[in-house]
C-alpha positions in Angstrom: 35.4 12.6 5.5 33.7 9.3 7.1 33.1 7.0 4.9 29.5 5.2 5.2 26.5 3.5 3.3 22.6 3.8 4.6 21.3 0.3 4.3 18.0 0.6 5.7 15.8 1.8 3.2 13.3 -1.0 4.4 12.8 1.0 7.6 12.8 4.0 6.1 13.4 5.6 2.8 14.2 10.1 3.0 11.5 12.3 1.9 12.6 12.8 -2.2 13.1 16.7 -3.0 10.8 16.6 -5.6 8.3 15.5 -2.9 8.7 18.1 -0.5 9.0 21.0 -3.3 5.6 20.1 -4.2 4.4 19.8 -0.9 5.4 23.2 0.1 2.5 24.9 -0.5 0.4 22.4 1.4 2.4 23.0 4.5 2.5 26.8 4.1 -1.2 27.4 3.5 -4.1 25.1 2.9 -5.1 24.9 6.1 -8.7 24.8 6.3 -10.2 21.9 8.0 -11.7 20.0 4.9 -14.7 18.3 6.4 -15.9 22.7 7.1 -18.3 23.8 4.1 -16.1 27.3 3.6 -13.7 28.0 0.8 -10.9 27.2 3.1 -12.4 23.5 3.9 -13.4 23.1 0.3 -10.0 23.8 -0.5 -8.2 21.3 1.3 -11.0 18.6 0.1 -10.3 19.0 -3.3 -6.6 18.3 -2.7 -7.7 15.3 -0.7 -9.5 14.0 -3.0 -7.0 14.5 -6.1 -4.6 12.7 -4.0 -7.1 10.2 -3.4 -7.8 9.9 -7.2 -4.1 9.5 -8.6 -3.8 6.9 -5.9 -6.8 4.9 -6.8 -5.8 4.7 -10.6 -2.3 3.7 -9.9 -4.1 0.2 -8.6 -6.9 0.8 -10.8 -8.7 0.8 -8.0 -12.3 3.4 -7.3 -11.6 6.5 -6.0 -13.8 5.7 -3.1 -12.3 2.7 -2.2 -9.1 4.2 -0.9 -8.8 5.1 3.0 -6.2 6.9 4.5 -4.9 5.8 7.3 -1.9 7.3 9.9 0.5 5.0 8.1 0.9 1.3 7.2 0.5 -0.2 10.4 -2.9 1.3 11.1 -4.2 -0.1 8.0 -3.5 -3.1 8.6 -4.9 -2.7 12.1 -8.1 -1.6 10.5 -7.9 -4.6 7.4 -7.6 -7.2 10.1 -9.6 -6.1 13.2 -12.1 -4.1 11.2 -12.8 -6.6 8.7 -12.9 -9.7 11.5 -15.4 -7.5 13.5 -17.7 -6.3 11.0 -18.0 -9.9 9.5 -18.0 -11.6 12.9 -21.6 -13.1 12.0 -19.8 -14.8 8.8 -17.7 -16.4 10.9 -14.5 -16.3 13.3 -11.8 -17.3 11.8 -9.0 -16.2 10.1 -5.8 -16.7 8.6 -2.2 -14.9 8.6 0.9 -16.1 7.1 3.3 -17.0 9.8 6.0 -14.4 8.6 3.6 -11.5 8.5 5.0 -8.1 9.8 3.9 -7.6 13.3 1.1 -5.2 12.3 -0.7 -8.0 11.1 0.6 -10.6 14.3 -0.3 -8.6 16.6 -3.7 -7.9 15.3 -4.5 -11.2 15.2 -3.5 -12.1 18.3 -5.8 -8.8 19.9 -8.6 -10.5 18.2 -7.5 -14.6 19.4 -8.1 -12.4 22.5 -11.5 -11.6 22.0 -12.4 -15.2 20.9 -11.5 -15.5 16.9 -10.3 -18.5 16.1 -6.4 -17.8 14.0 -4.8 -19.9 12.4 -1.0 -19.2 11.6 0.2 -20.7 8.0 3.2 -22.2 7.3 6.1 -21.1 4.6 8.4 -23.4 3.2 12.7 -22.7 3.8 12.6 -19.2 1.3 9.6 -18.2 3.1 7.0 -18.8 -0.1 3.3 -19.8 1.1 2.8 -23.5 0.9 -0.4 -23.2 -1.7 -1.5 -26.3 -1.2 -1.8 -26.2 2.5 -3.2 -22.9 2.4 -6.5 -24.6 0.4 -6.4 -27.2 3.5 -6.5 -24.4 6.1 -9.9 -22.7 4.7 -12.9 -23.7 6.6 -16.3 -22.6 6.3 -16.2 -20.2 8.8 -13.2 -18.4 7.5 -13.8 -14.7 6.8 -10.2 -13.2 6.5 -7.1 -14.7 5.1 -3.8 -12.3 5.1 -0.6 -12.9 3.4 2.0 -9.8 2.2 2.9 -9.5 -1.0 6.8 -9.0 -0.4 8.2 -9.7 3.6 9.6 -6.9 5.0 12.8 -8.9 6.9 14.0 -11.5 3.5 12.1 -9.8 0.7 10.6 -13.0 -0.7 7.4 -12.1 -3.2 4.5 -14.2 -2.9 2.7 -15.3 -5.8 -0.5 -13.3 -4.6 -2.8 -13.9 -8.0 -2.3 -17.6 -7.8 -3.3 -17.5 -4.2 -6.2 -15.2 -5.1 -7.4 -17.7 -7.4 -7.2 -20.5 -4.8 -9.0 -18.2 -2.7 -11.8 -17.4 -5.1 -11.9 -21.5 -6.2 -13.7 -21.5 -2.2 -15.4 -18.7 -1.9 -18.9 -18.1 -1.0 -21.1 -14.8 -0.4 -17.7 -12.8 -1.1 -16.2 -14.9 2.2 -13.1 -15.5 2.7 -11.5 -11.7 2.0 -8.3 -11.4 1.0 -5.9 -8.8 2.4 -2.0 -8.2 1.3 0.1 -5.7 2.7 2.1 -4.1 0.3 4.3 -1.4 2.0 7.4 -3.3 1.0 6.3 -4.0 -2.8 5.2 -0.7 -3.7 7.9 1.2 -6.6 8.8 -2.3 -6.8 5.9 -4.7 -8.1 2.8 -3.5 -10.2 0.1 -3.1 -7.8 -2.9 -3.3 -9.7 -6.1 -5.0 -8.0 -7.7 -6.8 -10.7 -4.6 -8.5 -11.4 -3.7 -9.2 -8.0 -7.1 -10.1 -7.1 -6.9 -9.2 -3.3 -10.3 -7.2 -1.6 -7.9 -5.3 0.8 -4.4 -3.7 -0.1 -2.0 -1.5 2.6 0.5 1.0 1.5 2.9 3.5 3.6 4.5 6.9 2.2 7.4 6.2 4.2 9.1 3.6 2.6 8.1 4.7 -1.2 10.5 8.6 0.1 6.9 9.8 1.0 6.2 11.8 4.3 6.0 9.9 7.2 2.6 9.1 9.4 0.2 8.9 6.7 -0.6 5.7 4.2 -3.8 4.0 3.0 -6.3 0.9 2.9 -7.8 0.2 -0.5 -11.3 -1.5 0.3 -12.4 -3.4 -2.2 -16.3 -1.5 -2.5 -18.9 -3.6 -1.0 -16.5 -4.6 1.6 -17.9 -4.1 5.3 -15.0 -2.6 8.2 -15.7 -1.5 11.7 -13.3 1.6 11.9 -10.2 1.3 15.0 -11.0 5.4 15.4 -14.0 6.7 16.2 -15.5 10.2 16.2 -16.0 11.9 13.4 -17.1 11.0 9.8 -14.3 10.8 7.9 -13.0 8.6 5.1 -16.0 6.8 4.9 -16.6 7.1 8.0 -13.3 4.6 8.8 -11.0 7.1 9.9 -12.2 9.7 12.1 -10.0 13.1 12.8 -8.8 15.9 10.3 -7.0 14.4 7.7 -3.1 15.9 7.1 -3.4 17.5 4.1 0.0 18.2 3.4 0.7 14.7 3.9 -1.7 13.3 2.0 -0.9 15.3 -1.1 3.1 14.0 -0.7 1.9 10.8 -0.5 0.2 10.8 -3.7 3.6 12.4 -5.2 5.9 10.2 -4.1 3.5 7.1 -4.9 3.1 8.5 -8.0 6.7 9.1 -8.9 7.8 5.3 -7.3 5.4 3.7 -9.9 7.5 6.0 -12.9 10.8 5.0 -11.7 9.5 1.7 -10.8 11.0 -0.6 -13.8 14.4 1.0 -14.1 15.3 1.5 -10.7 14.3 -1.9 -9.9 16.8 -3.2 -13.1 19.2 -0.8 -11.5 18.7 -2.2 -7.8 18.6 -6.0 -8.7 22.1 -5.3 -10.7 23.4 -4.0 -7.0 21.6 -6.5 -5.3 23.1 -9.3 -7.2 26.6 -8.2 -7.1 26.3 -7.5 -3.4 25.2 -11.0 -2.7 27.3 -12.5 -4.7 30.4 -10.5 -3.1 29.0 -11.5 0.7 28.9 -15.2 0.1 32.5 -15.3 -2.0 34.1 -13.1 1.5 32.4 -15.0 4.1 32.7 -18.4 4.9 29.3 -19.9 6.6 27.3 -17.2 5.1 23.9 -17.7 4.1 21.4 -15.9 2.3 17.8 -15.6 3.8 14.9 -15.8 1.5 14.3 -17.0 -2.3 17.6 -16.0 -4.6 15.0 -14.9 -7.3 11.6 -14.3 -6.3 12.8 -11.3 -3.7 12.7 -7.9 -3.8 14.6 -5.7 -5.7 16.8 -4.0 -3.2 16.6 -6.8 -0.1 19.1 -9.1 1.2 19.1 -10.9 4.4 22.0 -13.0 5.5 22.6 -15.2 8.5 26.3 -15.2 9.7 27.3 -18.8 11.7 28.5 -17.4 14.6 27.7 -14.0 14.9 25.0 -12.2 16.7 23.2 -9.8 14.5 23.1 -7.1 17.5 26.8 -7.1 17.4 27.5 -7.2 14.0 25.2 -4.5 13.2 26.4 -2.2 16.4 29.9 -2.6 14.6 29.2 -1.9 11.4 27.6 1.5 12.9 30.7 2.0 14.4 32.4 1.9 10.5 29.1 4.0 9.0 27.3 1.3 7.3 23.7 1.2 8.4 21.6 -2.0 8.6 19.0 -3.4 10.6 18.4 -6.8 12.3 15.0 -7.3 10.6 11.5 -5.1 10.6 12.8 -1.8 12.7 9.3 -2.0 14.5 11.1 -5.3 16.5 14.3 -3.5 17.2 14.1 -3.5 20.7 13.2 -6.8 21.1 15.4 -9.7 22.1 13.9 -12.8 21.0 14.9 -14.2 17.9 13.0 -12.9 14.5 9.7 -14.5 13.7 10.6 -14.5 10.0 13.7 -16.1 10.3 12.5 -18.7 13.2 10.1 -20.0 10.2 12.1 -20.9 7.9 14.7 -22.1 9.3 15.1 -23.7 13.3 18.6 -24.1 13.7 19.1 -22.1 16.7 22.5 -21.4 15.9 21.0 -19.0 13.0 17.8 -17.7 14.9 20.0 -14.7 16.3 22.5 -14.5 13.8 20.9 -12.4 10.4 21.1 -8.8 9.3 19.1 -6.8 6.8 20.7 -4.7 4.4 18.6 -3.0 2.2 19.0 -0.6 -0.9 17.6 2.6 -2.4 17.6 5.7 -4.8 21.0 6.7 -3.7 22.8 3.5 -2.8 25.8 3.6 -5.4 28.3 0.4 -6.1 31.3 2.5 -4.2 28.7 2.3 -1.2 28.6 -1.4 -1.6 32.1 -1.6 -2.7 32.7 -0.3 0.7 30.6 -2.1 2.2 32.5 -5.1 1.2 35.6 -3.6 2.7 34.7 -3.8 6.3 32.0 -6.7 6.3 33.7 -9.5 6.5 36.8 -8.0 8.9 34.0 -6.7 11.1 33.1 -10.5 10.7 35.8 -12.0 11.5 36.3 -9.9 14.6 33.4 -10.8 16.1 33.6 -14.6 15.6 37.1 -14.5 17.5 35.6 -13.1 20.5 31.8 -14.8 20.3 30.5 -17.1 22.1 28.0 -18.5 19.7 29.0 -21.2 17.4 
């Protein structure tokens, strides 16, 4: 039998059993359309809206304030672009963390596009926020400032309640928000608002062993957004189209069981995660890890391999059944060297040189164990026929 570890969970976690047993009857029956006023509709409200309520006081948020949303990346499409427009007459600009995941980049270049003024703030070498910059970057005019909680490529946790407080220190008429994506940081860091002190919050079932294509926004109430799809009235009128019922229920149970397991799996993880780490930089010479040692997520580690492309390394490792990524799997199929990596450190020697390997529920210390086994050969190959040094 082939040996191999998944290594990915960043990308994408599997949908837990428990999940899908208890999302069963959701996908059998329950069809009803829940915005209709018959028994059918009514019934797939109320599941909605219990969903909608476990959710809401995991971050001890209102039930009203959560939104959901087709998956992470729309709600951060919506936190950035909806929030920019619908304050646009508070001013135009806004700030994103250099290293944010693309869903935020790319949203703020769409609305650089349509005359918002963005500016893009720097990290220091582990990828932390540079505090006292940030203060510096604020301006009157600024209406939106985005920085994740934990990165999705090096797993570095920012220390968003001290930022908050910065925030708040300038703040007038509500202005600037304060959005944090936390699709990485969920079943791994406590999420709740008042402590974090953010106005907007993203999550995504998928990489908590939730369904995929559904997550949520939690808008902080009072907070103005100009809804990214139109048509109907749903979700506060923020998300038109017939909400996935099914979905939407799983999501609640699989956040719901992440925030139970939360403290022991992420004892159990940072045990692996540490013994890993420690076993990559003893077998590989010129091997360096990406990201803070500490402050990092539970199950992420991101290396950089002198003289190795990360394509090639992680093509071969594929070939052995070990499965990692190159950074977010939303960039895969592009060429140019990761944003994430680019800021924090510009040797260009390094820029293509990293791979992500990420844990989860079932990674054991035999997967890692093998893991070990076949890195640094695969490593070693590939440096004697490379032709980056």
């Amino acid at each position: 039998m082939k040996k191999s570890a998944y290594l990915d969970y960043a990308a994408s976690t599997y949908l837990d059993p428990s999940v899908i047993k208890k999302m069963m009857p959701y996908l059998k029956g329950y069809f009803g359309n829940a915005s209709a006023l018959h028994e059918p509709g009514r019934e797939s409200k109320a599941i909605i809206e219990k969903a909608r309520g476990d959710i809401a006081e995991i971050l001890g948020a209102k039930r009203e304030e959560i939104i959901f949303t087709g998956g992470g990346t729309e709600a951060d499409n919506l936190a950035i672009m909806g929030a920019a427009r619908a304050n646009k007459n508070k001013g135009s600009h806004i700030i994103v963390s250099k290293i944010e995941h693309k869903a935020i980049l790319e949203a703020a270049k769409k609305l650089e596009s349509e005359g918002f003024r963005v500016t893009y703030a720097d990290v220091d070498s582990f990828g932390l926020i540079k505090i006292k910059e940030l203060k510096k970057l604020i301006k009157k005019d600024t209406t939106l400032i985005s920085i994740a909680i934990a990165n999705n490529e090096i797993g570095v946790i920012q220390p968003i309640a001290e930022i908050s407080k910065i925030i708040k220190s300038v703040k007038k008429d509500g202005f600037p928000l304060f959005h944090t994506d936390a699709v990485q940081a969920a079943g791994a860091i406590s999420l709740k608002i008042d402590t974090l002190g953010v106005d907007l919050l993203t999550l995504n079932s998928s990489k908590i062993y939730g369904p995929k294509g559904i997550g949520c926004l939690y808008v902080r109430q009072g907070v103005k957004l100009e809804p990214i799809i139109i048509g109907g009235e749903q979700e506060e009128q923020l998300r038109a189209g017939t909400e996935n019922v099914a979905s939407i229920f799983g999501f609640a149970e699989a956040l719901k069981l992440a925030e139970r397991l939360r403290l022991k799996e992420s004892k159990r993880l940072i045990d692996l995660r540490d013994y890993f780490i420690k076993n990559i930089i003893k077998s590989i010479p010129d091997c360096r890890l990406n990201g803070h040692p500490a402050k990092r997520l539970p199950n992420n580690i991101n290396i950089s391999v002198k003289g190795v492309e990360g394509e090639s390394l992680l093509l071969l490792l594929d070939s052995l059944g070990v499965y990692v990524s190159t950074g977010s799997a939303c960039a895969s199929s592009d060429l140019e060297p990761s944003h994430v990596i680019s800021a924090i450190d510009t040797s260009p020697e390094l820029s293509h040189s990293n791979i992500r390997l990420t844990l989860g529920r079932k990674t054991t210390k035999k997967e890692i164990d093998y893991v070990l086994s076949v890195l640094p050969k695969a490593v070693t190959k590939l440096r004697t026929i490379s032709s980056v040094k």
